[in-house]
C-alpha positions in Angstrom: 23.0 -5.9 5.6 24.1 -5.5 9.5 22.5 -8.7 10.1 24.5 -10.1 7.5 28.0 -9.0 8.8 26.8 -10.0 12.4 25.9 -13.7 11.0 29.0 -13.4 9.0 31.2 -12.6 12.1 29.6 -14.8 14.8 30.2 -17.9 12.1 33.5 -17.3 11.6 34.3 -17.6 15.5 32.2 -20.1 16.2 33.4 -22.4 13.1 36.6 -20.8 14.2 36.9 -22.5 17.7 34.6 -25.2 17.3 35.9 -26.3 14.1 34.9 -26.9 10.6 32.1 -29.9 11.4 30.6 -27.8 14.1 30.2 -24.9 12.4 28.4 -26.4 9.6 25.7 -27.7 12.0 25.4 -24.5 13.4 25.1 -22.8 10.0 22.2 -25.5 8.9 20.4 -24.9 12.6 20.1 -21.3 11.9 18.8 -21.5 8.0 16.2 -24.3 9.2 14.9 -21.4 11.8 15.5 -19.1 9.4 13.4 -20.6 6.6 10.8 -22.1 8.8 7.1 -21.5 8.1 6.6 -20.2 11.5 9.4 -17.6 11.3 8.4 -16.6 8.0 4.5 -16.2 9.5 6.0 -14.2 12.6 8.3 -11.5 10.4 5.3 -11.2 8.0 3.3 -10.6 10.8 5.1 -8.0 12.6 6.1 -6.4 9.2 2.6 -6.0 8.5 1.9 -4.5 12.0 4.8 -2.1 12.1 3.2 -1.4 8.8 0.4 -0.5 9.5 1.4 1.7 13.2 3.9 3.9 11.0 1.5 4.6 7.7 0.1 8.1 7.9 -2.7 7.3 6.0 -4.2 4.3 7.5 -6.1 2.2 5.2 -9.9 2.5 5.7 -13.0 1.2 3.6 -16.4 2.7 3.4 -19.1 0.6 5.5 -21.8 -0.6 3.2 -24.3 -2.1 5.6 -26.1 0.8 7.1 -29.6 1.1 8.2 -31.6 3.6 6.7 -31.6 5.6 10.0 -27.7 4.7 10.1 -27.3 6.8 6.9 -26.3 10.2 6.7 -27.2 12.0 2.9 -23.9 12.7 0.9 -21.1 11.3 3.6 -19.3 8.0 3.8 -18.8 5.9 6.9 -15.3 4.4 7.1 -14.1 2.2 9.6 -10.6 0.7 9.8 -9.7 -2.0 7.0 -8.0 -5.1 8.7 -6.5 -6.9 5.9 
């Protein structure tokens, strides 16, 4: 929402002083960035990793290829799951 009103505000000044044709091409430069594959890989990316640093209960999956010497009777192995 704040980035909204901040987008909101810095278009009306620019479009304000600049003028109407201006302002347009601003407006389509920032949705082309905004919609780009490569910013929608980057904000996935750092969702998922600010995800991951803040959940209290990190995600973790039993290891299943254990030697027999590896294995401890009744107990589970877990190592971090990367996605």
């Amino acid at each position: 929402m704040i980035q909204f009103v901040v987008g909101a505000a810095a278009g009306y000044v620019f479009g304000t002083k600049a003028g109407r044709k201006r302002y347009h091409q601003i407006r389509q430069g920032a949705e082309t960035v905004a919609n780009s594959p490569l910013t929608r890989q980057v904000v996935s990316s750092a969702r998922k990793t600010i995800a991951n640093r803040i959940d209290p209960q990190p995600r973790m999956r039993e290891v299943k290829n254990l030697n027999r010497s590896e294995r401890i009777e009744g107990q589970a192995i877990l190592e971090h799951d990367e996605d």
